[in-house]
C-alpha positions in Angstrom: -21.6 9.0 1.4 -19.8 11.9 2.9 -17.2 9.6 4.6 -16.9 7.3 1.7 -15.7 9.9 -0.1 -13.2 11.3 3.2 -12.0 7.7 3.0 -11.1 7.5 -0.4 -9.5 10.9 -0.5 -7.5 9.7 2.7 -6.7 6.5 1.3 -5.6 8.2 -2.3 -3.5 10.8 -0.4 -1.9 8.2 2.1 -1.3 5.7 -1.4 0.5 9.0 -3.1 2.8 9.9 0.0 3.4 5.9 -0.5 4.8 6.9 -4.3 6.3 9.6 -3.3 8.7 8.0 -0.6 9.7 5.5 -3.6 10.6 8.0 -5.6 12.9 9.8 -2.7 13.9 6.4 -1.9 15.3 5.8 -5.4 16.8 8.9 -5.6 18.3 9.4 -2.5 19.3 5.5 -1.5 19.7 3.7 -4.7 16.2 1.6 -3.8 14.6 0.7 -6.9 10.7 1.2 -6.7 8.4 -1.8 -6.6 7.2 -2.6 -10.5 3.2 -2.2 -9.9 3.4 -4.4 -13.4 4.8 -7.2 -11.6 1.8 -6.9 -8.6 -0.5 -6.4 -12.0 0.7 -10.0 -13.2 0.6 -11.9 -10.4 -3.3 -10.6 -9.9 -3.8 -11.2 -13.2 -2.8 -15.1 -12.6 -4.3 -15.0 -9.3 -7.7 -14.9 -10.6 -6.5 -17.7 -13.4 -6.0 -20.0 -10.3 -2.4 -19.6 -9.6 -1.5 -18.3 -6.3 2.3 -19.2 -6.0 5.2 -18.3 -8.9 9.0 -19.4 -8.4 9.6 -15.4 -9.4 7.0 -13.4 -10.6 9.2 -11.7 -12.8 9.4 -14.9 -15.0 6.3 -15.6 -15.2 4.5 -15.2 -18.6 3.4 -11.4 -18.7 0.1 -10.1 -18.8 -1.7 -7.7 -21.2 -2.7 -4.8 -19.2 -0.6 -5.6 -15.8 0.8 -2.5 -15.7 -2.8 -0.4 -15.4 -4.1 -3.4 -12.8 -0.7 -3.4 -10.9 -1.5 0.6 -10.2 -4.7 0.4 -10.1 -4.6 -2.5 -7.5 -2.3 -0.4 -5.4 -4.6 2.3 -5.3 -7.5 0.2 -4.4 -5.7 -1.4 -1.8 -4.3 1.8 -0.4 -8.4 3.0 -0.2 -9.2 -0.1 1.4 -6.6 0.2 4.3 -8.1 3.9 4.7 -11.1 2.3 5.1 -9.5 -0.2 7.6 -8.4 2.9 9.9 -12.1 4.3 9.7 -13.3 1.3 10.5 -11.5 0.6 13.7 -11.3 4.5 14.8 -14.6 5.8 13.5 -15.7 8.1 11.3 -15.2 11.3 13.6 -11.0 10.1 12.8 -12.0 12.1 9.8 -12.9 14.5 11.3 -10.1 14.9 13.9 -7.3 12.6 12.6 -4.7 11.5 15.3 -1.3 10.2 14.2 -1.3 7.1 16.4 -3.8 5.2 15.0 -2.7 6.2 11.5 1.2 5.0 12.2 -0.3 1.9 13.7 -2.8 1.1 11.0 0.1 1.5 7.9 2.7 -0.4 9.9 0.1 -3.1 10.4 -0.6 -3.3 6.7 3.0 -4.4 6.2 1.6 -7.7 7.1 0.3 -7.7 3.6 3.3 -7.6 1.7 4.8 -10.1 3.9 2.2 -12.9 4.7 0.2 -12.4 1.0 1.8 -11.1 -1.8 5.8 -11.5 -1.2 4.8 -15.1 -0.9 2.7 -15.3 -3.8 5.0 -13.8 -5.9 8.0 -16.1 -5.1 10.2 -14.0 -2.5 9.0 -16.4 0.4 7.4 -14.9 3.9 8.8 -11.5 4.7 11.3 -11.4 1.8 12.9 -14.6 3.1 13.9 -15.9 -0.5 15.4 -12.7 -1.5 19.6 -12.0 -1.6 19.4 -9.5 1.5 15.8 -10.5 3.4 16.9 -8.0 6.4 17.0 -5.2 3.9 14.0 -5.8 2.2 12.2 -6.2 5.1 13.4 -3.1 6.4 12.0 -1.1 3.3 8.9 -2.7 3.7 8.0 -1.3 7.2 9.6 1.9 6.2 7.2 2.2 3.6 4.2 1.0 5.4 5.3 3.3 8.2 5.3 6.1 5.6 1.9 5.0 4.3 1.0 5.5 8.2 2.1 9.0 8.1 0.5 9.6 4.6 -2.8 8.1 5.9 -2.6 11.0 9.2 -1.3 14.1 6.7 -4.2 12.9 4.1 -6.7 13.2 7.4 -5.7 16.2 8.0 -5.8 18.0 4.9 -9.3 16.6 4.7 -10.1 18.7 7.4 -9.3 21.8 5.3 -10.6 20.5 1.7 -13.2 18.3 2.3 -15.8 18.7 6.1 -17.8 15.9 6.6 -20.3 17.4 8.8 -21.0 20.1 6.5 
């Protein structure tokens, strides 16, 4: 129980530093922020039977996609922590270590690209989109961010939340 709840505060903290960067990217670069409706929709379809949309964005919306877009990206965020405990161990909560973390949330951009870019009608790694380099470019920026989000989270664990105690 104690690191299921060191797991989900890592993968909550790791998710926020996630919003955060989008914000600071849309500030600072112009980058508009993923819609978490659009991710809410094509879920919401998903579990209707439809994988694949031409664009996601117009395909018939969803009541409630907004609250499963967010919540989905929360859950997912929790389930990458659990990814990084799983293949480190559960003493990683107790003494993160960046590598692993940066490793982990790069590796997760695989998600985006091989899953739900695809799904939602931007092709494999943003291949369908007007400037595929770019976006692919944010991507790993972002997962790389989720990396560092998933260490910092770790380590301000250590000080608000002691497993072994």
């Amino acid at each position: 129980m104690k690191y299921l709840v060191g797991t989900i505060l890592v993968g909550v903290g790791a998710t926020a530093a996630m919003d955060l960067w989008a914000i600071l990217r849309t500030r600072l670069l112009g980058v508009p922020a993923l819609n978490y409706a659009l991710v809410g929709r094509w879920l919401a379809w998903l579990i209707r039977g439809r994988f694949r949309h031409r664009s996601i964005a117009a395909s018939p919306s969803v009541r409630g996609e907004k609250l499963v877009g967010w919540l989905a990206h929360y859950i997912i965020g929790i389930s990458f922590a659990a990814l990084l405990v799983a293949i480190c161990g559960t003493s990683w909560l107790e003494e993160p270590t960046l590598v692993p973390a940066l490793l982990v949330g790069i590796g997760t951009v695989s998600a985006p690209f091989l899953i739900m870019q695809p799904g939602m009608g931007a092709g494999i790694a943003a291949s369908r989109t007007p400037n595929p380099a770019s976006a692919r470019l944010q991507s790993l920026v972002t997962h790389a961010v989720f990396g560092a989000g998933l260490y910092a989270a770790g380590w301000l664990g250590t000080f608000l939340y002691q497993p072994g105690v």
